[in-house]
N, C-alpha and C positions, 0 to 999 in steps of 0.2 A: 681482656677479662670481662665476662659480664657480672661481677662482683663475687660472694663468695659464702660457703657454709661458716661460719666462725666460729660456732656452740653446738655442744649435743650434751643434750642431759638424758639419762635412762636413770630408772627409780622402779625395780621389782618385776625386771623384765626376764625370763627364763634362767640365766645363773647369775643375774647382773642385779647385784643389790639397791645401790647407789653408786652412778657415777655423770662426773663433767667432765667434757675434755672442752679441750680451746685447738681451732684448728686455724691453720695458717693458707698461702695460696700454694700456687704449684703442686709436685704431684706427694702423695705421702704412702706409706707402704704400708700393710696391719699384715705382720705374719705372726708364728709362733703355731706349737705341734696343731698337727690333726686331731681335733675335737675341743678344742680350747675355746671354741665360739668367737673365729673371729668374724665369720658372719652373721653372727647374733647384733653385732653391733651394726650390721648392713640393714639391716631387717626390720632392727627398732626405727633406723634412719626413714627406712620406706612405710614402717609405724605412722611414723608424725607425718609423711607425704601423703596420706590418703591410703595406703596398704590396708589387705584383710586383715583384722582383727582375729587370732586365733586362742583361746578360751586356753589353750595350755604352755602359752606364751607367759601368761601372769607366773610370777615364780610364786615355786609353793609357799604356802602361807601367808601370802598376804593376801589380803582385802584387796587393793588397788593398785595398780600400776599407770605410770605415767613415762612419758617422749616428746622431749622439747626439745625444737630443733629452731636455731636463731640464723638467719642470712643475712647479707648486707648486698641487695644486688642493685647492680647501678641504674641508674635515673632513668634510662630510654629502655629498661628492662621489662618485658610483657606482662610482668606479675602486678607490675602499677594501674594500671588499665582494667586488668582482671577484677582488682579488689573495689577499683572506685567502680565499679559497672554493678558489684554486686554488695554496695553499699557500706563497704570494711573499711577499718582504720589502717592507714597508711602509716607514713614516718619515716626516719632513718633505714627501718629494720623488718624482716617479716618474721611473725615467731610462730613457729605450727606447731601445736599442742595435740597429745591425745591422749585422752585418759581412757584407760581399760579397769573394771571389775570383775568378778569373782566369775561372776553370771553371764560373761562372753559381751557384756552388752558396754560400749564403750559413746566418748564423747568427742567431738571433734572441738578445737578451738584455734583462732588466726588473728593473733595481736589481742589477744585474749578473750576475743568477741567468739562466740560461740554459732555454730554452722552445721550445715549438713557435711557429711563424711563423702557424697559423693562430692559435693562443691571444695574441702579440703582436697582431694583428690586432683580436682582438675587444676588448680591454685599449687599445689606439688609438682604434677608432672611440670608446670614451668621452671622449676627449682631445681628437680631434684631427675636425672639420667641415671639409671642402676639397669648395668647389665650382669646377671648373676653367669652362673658357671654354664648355664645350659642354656642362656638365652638366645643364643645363635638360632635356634627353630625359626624365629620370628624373619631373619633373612633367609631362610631355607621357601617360607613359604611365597610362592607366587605372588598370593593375593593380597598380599604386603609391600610388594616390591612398587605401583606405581604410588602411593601415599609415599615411599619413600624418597623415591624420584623429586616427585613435585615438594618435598619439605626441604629436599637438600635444593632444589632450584629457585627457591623461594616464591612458587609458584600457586600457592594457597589461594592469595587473591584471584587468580586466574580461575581457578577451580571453582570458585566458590561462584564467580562470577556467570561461570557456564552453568553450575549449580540453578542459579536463578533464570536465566535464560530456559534449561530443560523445565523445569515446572512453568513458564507460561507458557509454553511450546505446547505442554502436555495438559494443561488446563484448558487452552483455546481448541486443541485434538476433542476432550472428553468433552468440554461444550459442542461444539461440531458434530462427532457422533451421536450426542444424545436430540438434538434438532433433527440429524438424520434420520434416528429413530423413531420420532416423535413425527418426523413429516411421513414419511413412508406409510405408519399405521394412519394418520389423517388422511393421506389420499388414499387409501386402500377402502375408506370409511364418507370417500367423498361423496359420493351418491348416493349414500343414506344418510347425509347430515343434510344436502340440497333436498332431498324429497322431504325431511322434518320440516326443514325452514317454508316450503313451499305451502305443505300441512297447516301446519302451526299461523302460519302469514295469511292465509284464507279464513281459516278461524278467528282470526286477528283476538286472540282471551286478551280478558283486561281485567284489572287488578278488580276484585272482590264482589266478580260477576255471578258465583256460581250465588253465592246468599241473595242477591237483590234476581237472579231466575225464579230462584225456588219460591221467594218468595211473591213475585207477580203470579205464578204458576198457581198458589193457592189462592190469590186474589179473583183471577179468572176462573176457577173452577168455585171459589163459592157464589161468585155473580150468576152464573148460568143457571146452581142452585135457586137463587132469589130473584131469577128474570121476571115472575109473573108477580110477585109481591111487591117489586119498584113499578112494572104497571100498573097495576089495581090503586096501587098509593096516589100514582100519578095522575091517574083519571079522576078520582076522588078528588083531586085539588085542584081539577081544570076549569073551566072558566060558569061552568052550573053547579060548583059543587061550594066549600067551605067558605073560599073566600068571595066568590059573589053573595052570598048571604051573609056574610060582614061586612062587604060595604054595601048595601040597604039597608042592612038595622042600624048601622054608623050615621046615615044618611037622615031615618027616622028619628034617632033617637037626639041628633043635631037641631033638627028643625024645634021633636019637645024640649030641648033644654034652654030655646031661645023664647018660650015664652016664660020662664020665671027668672027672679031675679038673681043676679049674679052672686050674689054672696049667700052663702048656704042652699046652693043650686042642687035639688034632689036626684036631676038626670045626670048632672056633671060626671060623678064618680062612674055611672052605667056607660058615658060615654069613652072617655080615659080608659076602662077593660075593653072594652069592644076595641080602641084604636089601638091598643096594645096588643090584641088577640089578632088583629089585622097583620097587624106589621110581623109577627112570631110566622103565623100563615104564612105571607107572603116569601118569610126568610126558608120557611121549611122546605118550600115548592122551590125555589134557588136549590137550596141544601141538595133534595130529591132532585134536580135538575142536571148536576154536578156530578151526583152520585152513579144516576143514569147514563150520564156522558164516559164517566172514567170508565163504568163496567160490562160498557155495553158489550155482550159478550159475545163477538165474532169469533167462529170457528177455528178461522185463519189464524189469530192472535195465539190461542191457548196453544196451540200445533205450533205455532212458531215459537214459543216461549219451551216449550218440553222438548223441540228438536234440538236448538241450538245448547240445552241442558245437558240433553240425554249425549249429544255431540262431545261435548267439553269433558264429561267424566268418562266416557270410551278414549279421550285420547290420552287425556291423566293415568287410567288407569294402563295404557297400554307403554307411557314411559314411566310407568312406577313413579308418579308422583302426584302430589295434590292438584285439584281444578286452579285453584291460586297459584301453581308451583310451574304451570305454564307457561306464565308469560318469562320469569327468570328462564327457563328452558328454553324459550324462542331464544330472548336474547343472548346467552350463551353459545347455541347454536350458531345465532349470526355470526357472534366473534370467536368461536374456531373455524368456520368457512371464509372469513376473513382473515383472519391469521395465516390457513393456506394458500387464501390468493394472494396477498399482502409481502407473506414471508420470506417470499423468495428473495428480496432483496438483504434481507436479515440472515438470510442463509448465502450468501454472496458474502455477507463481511465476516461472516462467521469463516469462510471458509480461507476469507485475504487472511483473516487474523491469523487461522493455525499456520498459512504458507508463510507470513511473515516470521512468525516464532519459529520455523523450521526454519528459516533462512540465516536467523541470528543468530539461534544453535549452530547451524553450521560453521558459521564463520566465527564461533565463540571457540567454535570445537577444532575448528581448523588452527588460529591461531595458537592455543594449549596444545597441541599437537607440535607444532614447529617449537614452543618455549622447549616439550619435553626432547624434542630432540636437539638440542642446544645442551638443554641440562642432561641429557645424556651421555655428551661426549667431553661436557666439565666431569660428571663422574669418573666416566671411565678414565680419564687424563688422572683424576685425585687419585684414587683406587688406584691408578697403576708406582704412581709415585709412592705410596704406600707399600707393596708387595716386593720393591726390591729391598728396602730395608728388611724386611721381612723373611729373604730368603726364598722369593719365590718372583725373581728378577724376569723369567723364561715362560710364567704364567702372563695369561692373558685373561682380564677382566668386560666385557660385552655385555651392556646395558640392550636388551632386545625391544624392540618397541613393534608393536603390530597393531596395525590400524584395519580392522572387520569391519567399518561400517554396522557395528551395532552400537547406538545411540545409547549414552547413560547420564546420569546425572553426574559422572566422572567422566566423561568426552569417549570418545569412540577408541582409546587407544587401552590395550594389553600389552603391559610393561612384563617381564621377568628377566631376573639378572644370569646371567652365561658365562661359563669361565674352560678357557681351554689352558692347561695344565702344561702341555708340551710341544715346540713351532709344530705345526703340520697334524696333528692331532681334531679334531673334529671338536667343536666346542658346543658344550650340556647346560643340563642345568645346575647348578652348584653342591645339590646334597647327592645327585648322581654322577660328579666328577672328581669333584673333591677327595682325598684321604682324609684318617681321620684329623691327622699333624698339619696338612695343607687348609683342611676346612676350618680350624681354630685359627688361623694366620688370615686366611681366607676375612672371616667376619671381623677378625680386628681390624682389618685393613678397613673393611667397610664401615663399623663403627667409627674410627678415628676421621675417615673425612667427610660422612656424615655428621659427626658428632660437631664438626667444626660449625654448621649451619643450624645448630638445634638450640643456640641463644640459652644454655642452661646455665646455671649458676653452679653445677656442681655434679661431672659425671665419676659413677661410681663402677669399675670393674672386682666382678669375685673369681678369682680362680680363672682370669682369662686366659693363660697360658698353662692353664693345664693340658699334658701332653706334649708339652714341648719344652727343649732343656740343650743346653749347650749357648752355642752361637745363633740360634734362631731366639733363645730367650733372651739373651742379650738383645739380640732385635726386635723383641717385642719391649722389654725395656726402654732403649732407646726410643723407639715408639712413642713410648708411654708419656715418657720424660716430654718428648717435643712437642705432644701435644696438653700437657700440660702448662705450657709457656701462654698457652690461650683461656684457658680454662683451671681452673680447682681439680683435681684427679684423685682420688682413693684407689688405690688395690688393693686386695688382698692377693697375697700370694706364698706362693712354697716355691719359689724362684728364687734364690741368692741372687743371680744377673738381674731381673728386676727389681727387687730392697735395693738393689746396691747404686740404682739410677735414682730413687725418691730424696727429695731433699727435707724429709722426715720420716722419720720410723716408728711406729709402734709396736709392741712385741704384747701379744695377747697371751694372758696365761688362764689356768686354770687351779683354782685353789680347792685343796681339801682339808678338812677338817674334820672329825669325828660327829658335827652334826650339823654342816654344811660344805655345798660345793658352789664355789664363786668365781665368777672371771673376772680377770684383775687388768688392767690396762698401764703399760709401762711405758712410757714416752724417753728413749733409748738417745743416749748421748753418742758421740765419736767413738769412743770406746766398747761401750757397750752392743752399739752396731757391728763393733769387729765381731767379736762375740756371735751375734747372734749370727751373721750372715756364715761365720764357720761354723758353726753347727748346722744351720741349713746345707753346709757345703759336704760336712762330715758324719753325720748320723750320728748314732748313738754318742759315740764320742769325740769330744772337740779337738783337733790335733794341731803343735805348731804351724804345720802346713797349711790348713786350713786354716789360720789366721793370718797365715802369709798369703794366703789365697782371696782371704776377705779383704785386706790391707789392698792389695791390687787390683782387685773389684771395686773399691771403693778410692782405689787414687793414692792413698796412705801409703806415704813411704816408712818401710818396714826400718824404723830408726828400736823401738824399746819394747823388746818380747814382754809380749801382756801376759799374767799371770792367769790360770784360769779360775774362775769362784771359785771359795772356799778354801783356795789351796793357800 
């Protein structure tokens, strides 16, 4: 047993006012007439599991409805892991709550702690196995069949494993490709990034050239301007002009100042100007020296200064960008021209990488390959073990596995399950072999030893033997019963052979009153099993026989004719 549902509460659920039951282990039976809602109480259950929320589910008149559903599942149970992973209180017990309003819009809760509804959901399906009347689809289709394989093989890790393998496989692919791409249009582009580089490398631009061109360029061109005016200046101050006649009057006026005396000297201050007016002279003619030197305006200069200009903004302008914006463009250049001479080694590991990731996939996918074919002849062995109780001892169950060599992130293998009906008979696929009586038998079979690998706390069949009655329901009772020996089991049913196998009974009623209709919930002693299970046996009305016939369904030795109600 991986532990068990113990509690259900429903409160203003479609005809369900207020109610608590206490459930126990093994399998239990919920019958009683057609319309009585006895899978209203299936439905609340898959309520508090994470179920849609359906706005006409609230029973009329009330404000709020609520579905609390209490478990007790054992210690190495997956629901433990789940909740500490997603930060929930744990303890003895899991309680899943869900409250619904008026306004369709509902709340989810788990040990009272409040969550999302899909995360309730996924915290249920650990819980909680409900197959309804028409669930069988789900094994009808194909693309269900290898998840199912690998759940019953317990091959999840496996998968999950190849899982991770395909995505670096296909990571290191999509890096690979896109370098592919990226090289291909770079060498297609090689001979005009080499001629840039070549360009730009003769030019050799340097950072914040094109301002100190422009502006030597106006420097030379106003020298040429002012060529004859720094002449004229400069003759004016050569050796017969200003300053030879400051030093003679310096000279003169040295000699007058030595004949008076030194203290309140008249020529003194004459002579201090003139040597002041000297020294200014002589810095001016330096100055004009300087000035003639830096501007001296050669032809060659101004022409070299406006070519190497005029040069720099033709090439700016012809890769669309600034005279500044060059030299970033040299270098970039360089290092995509080097990146494709360079690369190729970078494209060599790129390329070990994706061979390796193929290689590991393979043999991630090879070995899930050999688990599923392992796990597919434990199935088939469960399943067959299955179908003779069943009544269907001459059928044959064929797990198909085909391996296409197309890669997924579920390995290379196309699982679908096959069933051949009669020896010698040609074997299909199940919803095109099947009858309708054989394909109900069919999916119990497969539910039941599936069901045994699905670690649930508590699976729920609705109506699984519908369409089938006699000796084959008995066999699906029987069924029911043995694999309730592992597991918690609900059915509902309109089978007397199966109630008659549950080691509890429920008898779901329907109440009316002049201003309401309620379902009532009856926890059915020995007695009252007789009861009900002849009435299932008898129709409209319950007859001796049919209590002698539930009595015997039920093991009861026919010792004290039961009375029937009321009488």
């Amino acid at each position: 047993m991986c532990g068990m549902l113990t509690a259900l509460t429903i409160r203003n659920y479609v005809l369900i006012d207020e109610l608590t039951l206490t459930l126990g282990a093994g399998l239990t039976a919920l019958t009683g007439e057609t319309g009585a809602g006895k899978s209203i109480l299936l439905d609340a259950l898959g309520l508090a599991a994470g179920g849609r929320a359906e706005r006409a589910a609230l029973r009329a008149g009330a404000d709020e409805g609520a579905v609390s559903a209490a478990f007790e599942p054992d210690a190495d149970h997956a629901v433990w892991p789940l909740l500490e992973k997603n930060g929930l209180p744990g303890g003895d017990q899991v309680i899943l709550r869900r409250v619904q309003s008026k306004d369709g819009k509902s709340r989810a809760f788990v040990n009272d702690q409040p969550l999302s509804v899909a995360l309730l959901k996924e915290i249920g399906e650990t819980l909680v196995e409900i197959h309804g009347q028409h669930d069988g689809r789900g094994f009808l289709s194909a693309s269900t069949h290898r998840a199912l394989l690998d759940d019953f093989g317990g091959l999840a890790p496996a998968r999950a494993a190849l899982s991770g393998h395909w995505r670096q496989w296909r990571a290191a692919v999509d890096d690979l490709e896109a370098r592919s791409a990226g090289r291909v249009k770079a060498e297609a582009e090689a001979d005009y990034l080499r001629h840039v580089v070549a360009t730009l490398g003769r030019l050799d631009p340097q950072p914040d050239e094109e301002a100190a061109l422009a502006a030597r360029r106006a420097e030379l061109m106003a020298a040429a301007k002012a060529a004859d005016d720094l002449a004229a200046a400069a003759e004016l101050l050569a050796d017969d002009g200003v300053e030879a006649k400051l030093i003679s009057a310096a000279r003169r006026l040295a000699r007058a100042a030595a004949l008076f005396p030194q203290t309140d000297n008249p020529v003194a201050a004459a002579v201090a100007r003139i040597e002041s007016a000297l020294s200014e002279a002589m810095e001016a003619k330096a100055a004009l020296d300087a000035a003639t030197s830096r501007l001296s305006c050669e032809p060659e200069a101004l022409e070299a200064a406006e070519e190497r200009l005029f040069a720099l903004r033709a090439e700016a302008r012809k890769h669309g960008v600034s005279v500044d914006g060059l030299v970033g463009l040299l270098e970039k250049t360089r290092a995509t021209l080097a990146d494709l001479e360079t690369g190729e080694e970078d494209f060599e590991r790129l390329a070990r990488a994706a061979a390796d990731g193929e290689a590991a996939y393979a043999v991630a996918a090879g070995a899930l390959s050999s688990a599923r074919q392992s796990a597919a002849r434990k199935l088939d062995k469960a399943v067959a073990a299955e179908l003779a109780p069943l009544k269907l001892a001459r059928a044959e169950f064929i797990t198909e596995i085909r391996s296409d060599g197309r890669p997924s992130a579920d390995g290379v293998d196309d699982v679908e399950f096959m069933v051949r009906t009669n020896p010698g008979s040609p074997a299909g696929p199940l919803k095109s072999i099947a009858s309708g009586g054989e394909l109900a038998r069919f999916v119990l079979a497969m539910k039941a030893a599936l069901a045994a690998k699905e670690n649930r706390t508590v699976i729920i069949f609705d109506e699984v033997d519908a369409g089938v009655g006699g000796a084959v329901a008995d066999a699906v009772g029987e069924r029911l019963a043995r694999l309730a020996r592992d597991a918690q089991v609900l059915v509902v049913t309109h089978s007397p052979q199966v109630a008659a196998r549950a080691g509890a009974h429920w008898l779901i009623e329907k109440r009316q009153s002049a201003k309401a209709t309620s379902t009532r919930v009856q926890i059915l002693d020995a007695e009252a099993r007789v009861e009900e299970i002849a009435r299932m046996l008898s129709g409209a009305e319950t007859t001796d026989e049919a209590r002698a016939a539930a009595k015997s369904l039920l093991g009861v030795a026919p010792r004290v004719r039961l009375k029937r109600k009321g009488a």
